[in-house]
C-alpha positions in Angstrom: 69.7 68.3 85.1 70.6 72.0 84.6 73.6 74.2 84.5 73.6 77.1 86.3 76.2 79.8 87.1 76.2 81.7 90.4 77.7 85.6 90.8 77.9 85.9 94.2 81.8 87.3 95.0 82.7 90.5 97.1 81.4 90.1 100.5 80.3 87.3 102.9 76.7 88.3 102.4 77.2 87.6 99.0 78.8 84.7 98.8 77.1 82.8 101.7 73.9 82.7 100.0 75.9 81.6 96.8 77.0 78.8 98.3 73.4 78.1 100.2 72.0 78.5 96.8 74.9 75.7 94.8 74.2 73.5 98.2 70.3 73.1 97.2 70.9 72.4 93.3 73.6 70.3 93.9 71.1 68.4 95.7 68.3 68.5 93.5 71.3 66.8 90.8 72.1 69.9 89.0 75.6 71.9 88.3 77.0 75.1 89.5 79.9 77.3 89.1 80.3 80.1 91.3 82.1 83.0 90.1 83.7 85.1 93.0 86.1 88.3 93.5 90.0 88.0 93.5 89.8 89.0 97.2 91.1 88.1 100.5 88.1 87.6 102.2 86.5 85.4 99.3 89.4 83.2 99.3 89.3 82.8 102.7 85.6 81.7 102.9 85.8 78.8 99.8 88.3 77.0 101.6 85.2 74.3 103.2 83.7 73.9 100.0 85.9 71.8 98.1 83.2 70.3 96.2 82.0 73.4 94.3 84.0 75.1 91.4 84.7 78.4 92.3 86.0 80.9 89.3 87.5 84.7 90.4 85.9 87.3 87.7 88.0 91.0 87.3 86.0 94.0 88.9 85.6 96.1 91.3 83.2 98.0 92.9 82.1 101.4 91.9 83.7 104.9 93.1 82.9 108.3 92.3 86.1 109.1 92.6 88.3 109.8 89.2 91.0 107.5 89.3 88.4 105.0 91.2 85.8 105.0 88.5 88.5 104.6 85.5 89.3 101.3 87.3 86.2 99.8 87.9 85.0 100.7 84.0 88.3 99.0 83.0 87.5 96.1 85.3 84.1 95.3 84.6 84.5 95.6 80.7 87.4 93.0 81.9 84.7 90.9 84.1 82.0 91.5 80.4 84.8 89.9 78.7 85.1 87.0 80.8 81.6 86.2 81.3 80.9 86.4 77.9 83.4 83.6 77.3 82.7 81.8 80.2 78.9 81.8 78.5 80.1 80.8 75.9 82.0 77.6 77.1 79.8 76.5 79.8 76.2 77.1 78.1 74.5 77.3 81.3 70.7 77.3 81.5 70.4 80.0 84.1 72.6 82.8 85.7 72.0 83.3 89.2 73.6 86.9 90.8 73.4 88.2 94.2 74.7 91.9 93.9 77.8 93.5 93.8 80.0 94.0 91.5 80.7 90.9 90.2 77.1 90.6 89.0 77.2 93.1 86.0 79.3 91.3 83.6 78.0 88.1 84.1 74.0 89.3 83.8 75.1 91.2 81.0 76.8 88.0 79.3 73.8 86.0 80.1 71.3 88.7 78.8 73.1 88.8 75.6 73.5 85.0 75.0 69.3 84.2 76.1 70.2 82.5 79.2 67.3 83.1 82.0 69.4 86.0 84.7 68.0 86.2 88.1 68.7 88.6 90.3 68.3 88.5 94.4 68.4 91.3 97.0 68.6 90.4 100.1 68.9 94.5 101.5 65.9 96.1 102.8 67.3 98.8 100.2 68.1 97.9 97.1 71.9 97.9 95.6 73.4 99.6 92.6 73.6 96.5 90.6 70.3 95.2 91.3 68.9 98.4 90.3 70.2 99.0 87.1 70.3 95.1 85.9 67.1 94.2 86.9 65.5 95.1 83.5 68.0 92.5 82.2 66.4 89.9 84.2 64.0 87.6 84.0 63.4 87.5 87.5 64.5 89.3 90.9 63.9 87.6 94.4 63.4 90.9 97.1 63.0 90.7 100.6 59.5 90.5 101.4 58.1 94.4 101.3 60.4 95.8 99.4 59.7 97.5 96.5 61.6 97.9 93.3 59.5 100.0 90.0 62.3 99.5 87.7 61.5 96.1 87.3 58.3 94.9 86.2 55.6 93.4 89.0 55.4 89.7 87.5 59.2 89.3 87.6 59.6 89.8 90.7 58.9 87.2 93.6 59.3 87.9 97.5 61.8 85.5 99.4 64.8 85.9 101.8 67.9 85.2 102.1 68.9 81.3 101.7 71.4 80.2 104.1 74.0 77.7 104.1 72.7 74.2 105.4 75.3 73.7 108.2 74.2 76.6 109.7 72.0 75.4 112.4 71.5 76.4 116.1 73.1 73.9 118.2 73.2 73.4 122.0 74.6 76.4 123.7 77.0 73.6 125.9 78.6 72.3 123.1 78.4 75.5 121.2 80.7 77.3 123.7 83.1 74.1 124.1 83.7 74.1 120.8 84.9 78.0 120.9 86.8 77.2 124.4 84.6 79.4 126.4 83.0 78.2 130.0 79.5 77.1 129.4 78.8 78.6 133.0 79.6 82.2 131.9 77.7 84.7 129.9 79.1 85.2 126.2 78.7 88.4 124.2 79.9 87.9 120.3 81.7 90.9 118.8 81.7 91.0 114.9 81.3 93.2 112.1 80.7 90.8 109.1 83.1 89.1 107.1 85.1 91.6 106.8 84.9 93.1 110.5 84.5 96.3 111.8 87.1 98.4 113.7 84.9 101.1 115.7 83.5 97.4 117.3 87.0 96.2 117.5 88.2 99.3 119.2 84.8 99.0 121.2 85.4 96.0 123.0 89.2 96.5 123.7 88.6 99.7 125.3 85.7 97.8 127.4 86.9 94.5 128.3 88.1 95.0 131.9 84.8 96.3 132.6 82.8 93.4 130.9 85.2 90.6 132.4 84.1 91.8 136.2 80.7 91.4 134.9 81.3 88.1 134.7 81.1 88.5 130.3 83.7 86.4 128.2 84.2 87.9 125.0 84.6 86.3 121.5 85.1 89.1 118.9 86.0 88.3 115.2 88.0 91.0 114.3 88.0 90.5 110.1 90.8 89.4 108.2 94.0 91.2 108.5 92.5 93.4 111.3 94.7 91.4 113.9 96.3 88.0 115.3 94.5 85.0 117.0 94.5 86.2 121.1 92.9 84.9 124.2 93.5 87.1 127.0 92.4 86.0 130.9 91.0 88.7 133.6 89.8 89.0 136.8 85.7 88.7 137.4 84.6 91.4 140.0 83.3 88.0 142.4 86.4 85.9 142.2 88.0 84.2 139.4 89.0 84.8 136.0 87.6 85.0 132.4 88.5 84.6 129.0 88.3 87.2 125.8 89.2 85.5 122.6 89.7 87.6 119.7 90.1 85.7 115.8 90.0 87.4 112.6 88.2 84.6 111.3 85.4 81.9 112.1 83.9 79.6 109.8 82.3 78.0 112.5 79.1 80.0 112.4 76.6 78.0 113.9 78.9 77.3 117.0 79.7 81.1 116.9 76.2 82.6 116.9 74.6 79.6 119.3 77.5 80.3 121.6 76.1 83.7 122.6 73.7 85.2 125.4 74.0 88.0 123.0 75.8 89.2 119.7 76.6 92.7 118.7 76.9 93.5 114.7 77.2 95.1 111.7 73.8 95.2 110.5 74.2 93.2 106.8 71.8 91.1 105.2 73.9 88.1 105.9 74.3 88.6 109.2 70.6 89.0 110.1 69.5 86.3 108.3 72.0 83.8 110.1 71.2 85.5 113.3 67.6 84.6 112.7 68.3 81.4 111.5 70.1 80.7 115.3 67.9 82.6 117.1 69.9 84.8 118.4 69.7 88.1 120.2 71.7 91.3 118.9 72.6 94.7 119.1 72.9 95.9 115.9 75.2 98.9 115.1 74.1 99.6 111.2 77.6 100.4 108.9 77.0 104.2 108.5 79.0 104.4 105.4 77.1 101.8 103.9 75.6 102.4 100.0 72.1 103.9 100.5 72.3 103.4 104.0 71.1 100.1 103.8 72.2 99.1 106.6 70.0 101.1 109.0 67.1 99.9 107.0 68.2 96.1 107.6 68.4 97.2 111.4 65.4 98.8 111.5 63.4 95.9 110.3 65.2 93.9 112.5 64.2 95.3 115.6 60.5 96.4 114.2 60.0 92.1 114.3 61.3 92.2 117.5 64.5 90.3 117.2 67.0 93.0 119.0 67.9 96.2 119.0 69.7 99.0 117.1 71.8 101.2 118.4 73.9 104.1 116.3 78.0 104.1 116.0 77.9 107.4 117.4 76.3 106.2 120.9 78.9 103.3 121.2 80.4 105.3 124.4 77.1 104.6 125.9 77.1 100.9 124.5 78.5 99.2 127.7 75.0 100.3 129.5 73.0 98.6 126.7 74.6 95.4 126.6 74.7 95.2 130.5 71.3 95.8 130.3 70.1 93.1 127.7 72.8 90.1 128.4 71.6 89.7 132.0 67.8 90.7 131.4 66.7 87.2 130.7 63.1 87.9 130.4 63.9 90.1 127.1 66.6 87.9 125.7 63.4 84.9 125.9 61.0 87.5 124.1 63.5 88.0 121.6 64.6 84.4 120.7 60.7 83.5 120.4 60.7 86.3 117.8 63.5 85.4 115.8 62.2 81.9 115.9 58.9 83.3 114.4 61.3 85.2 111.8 62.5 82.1 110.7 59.7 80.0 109.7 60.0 80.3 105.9 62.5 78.5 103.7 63.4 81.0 101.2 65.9 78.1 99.9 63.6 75.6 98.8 61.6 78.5 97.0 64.2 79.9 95.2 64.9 76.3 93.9 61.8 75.3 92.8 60.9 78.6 91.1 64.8 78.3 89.4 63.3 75.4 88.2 60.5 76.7 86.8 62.3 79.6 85.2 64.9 77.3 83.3 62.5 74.2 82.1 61.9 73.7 78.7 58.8 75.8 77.4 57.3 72.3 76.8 57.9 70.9 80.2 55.1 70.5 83.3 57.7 72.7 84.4 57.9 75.8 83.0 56.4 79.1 83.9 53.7 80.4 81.9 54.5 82.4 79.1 53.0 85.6 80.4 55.9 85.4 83.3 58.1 84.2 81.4 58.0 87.3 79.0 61.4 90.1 79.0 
């Protein structure tokens, strides 16, 4: 049995591969601790996992700006600190961080004290803090394609993004009773990540009396503190009415993304990779803020596989037209749920854990990696 240490705080599409990742060596009879950020949103998402120990590390993330900067140097020579005693205390055998900026100080600690540091991407661009930590590591999981020369070739091993075992499609029936939407009626799911998105917020509010006569109920995860729990009921063009239900919060992802004829996004890592593992169809509308523009990239392959399509935040005013389009086109919605289902054939889970494995055995053991790879 090992002890290993998981960064994975700051965002939903860090921390739900965390906890994917602590579900699959818990299971294979080894420890975790998963360090995550002091905020809202990672509070929020612990709450079903009980079982796990979950530690908040100082830091922030990084900002050109002055004032910005001075705070996350303060705060991530805070985070060093920390890590370097949690090290110390724990002795784990392996570090595992997925990005962000709770990663440094603890890759840095674990770099420092010998302890085997892997790094996973999970971007179709790399981030900041894969980029300038992976020569710390001993190895770093990318997307398959993507390239990284900072870090040498035989560190580096192809896999996606693990994803948390109760996320499984499910019967679209029970998927929308559990939600309170009429299995009868077609769904479109609004969300922008964990932490929403307000130009889709403000998207589907402005559109909703024209989707309800459609006959389209609406379930739109508005992110936390963007908004109050609301169903509201209107009229459908041929008779009757229709629910939109608007949260700004759902840990029920399977039942959320197996609910839907159709889903429109942010375009994160997380998100595709839990689309995929459902199935399901989406518009993507890529973050155009986001660091390196990653986000367009993670769209991009997206709809190269065939799983969707992308559209840009500045055409949301013709949005309405493209979902109309796709939700009721059942032809297209088939081609794209056989390719998502094609998408999802690997199992970057059980990879990941038996090449962590591998990485943290004893030099001695059937185990362990050969010493060539093994080399820093």
């Amino acid at each position: 049995m090992s002890r290993f240490i998981i960064s994975c705080g700051g965002t939903g599409g860090h921390l739900s591969p965390g906890i994917a990742l602590a579900e699959g060596l818990t299971g294979r009879g080894h420890e975790v601790i998963l360090l995550i950020s002091k905020k809202r949103v990672d509070a929020r998402l612990i709450e079903k996992y009980p079982q796990f120990t979950f530690q908040a590390v100082p830091g922030s993330g990084f900002s050109w700006h002055p004032v910005k900067l001075i705070q996350c140097m303060t705060s991530q020579f805070n985070g060093l600190l920390f890590s370097l005693r949690l090290v110390r205390q724990q002795k784990p055998d392996g570090i595992v961080a997925f990005g962000g900026f709770t990663s440094a100080g603890i890759a840095m600690a674990g770099w420092l004290g010998r302890v085997p540091v892997a790094l996973h991407e999970s971007n179709r661009v790399p981030g900041l803090a894969v980029r300038v930590l992976g020569g710390l590591a001993r190895r770093v999981y990318l997307s398959p394609g993507v390239k990284l020369t900072s870090v040498r070739a035989r560190h580096i091993r192809f896999v996606g993004m693990p994803v948390r075992k109760e996320i499984q499609p499910l019967s679209q029936a029970v998927a929308r009773e559990t939600l309170g939407l009429d299995p009868n009626r077609a769904v479109l799911v609004v969300f922008g990540g964990s932490q929403g998105a307000g130009p889709l917020n403000d998207w589907v509010r402005e559109q909703l009396r024209a989707l309800s006569s459609e006959g389209i109920q609406v379930y739109c995860v508005t992110g936390v503190g963007k908004g109050e729990p609301e169903t509201i009921t209107l009229p459908v063009l041929t008779g009757g009415e229709i629910r939109a239900i608007f949260v700004p919060f759902c840990d029920q992802v399977a039942s959320l993304l197996s609910c839907a004829d159709l889903v429109l996004s942010r375009a994160g890592a997380g998100t595709i990779a839990e689309l995929i593992r459902c199935a399901t169809p989406a518009i993507l509308v890529p973050l155009p803020t986001a660091a390196d523009d990653h986000q367009s990239a993670n769209a991009a392959f997206f709809e190269k596989q065939g799983g969707g399509l992308v559209v840009e935040q500045s055409r949301l005013p013709q949005m309405r037209a493209e979902v109309l389009d796709t939700i009721f086109n059942d032809w297209l919605l088939a081609r794209f749920h056989s390719n998502l289902q094609r998408m999802d054939r690997a199992n970057p889970l059980d990879i990941m854990l038996d090449d962590l494995e591998m990485l943290v055995a004893p030099p001695d053991s059937e185990l362990a990696e050969p010493k060539q790879a093994a080399a820093s």
